[in-house]
C-alpha positions in Angstrom: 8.5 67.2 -77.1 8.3 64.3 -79.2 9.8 61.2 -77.7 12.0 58.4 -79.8 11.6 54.8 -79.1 14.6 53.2 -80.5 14.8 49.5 -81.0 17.1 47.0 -80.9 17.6 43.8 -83.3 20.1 41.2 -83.4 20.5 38.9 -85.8 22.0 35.6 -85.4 23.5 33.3 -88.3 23.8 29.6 -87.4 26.1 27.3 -88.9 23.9 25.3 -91.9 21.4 27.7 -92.3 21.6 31.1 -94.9 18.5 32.5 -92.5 19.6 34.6 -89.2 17.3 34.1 -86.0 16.2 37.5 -85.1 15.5 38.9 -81.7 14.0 42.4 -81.5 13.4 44.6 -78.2 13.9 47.6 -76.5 17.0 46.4 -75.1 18.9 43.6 -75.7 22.0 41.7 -74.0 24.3 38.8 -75.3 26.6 37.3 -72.7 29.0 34.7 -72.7 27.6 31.8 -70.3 29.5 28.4 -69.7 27.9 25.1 -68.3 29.0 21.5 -67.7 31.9 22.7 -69.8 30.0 23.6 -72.9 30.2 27.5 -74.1 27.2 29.8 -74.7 25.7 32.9 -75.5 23.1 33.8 -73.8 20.7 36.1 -75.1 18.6 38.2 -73.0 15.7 40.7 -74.6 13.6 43.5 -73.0 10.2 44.1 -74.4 7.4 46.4 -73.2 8.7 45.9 -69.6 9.2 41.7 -69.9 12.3 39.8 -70.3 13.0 36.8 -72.3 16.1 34.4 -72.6 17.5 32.1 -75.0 20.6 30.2 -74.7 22.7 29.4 -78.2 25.9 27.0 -78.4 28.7 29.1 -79.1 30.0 26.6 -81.3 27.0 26.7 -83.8 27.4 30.3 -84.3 28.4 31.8 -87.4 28.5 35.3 -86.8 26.0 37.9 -84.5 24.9 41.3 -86.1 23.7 43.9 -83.6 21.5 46.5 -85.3 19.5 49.6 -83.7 16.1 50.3 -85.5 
């Protein structure tokens, strides 16, 4: 039995740039997070059993791509 280790990559295109920031990892979680009134998206990625996070403005998102590799 062979097994399959999918990945997970999201790509995420800020206003003002053509280049997407890309976040790859075995599992990977955006969530909508608000503080002192300002609107985020919080991105959470699993890698090899360890967990980063990275918080983005909402507003200076153009568009998120969610891709399994």
């Amino acid at each position: 039995m062979q097994l399959i280790n999918k990945s997970i990559e999201v790509q995420v295109f800020l206003k003002g740039s053509k280049q997407a920031v890309i976040y790859k990892g075995d599992r990977i979680d955006v969530l909508d997070f608000e503080m002192n009134r300002i609107k985020y998206k919080q991105i959470r990625y699993f890698r090899n059993g360890l967990s980063k996070s990275e918080l983005v403005e909402e507003e200076s998102i153009n568009k998120i791509v969610k891709l399994e590799i």
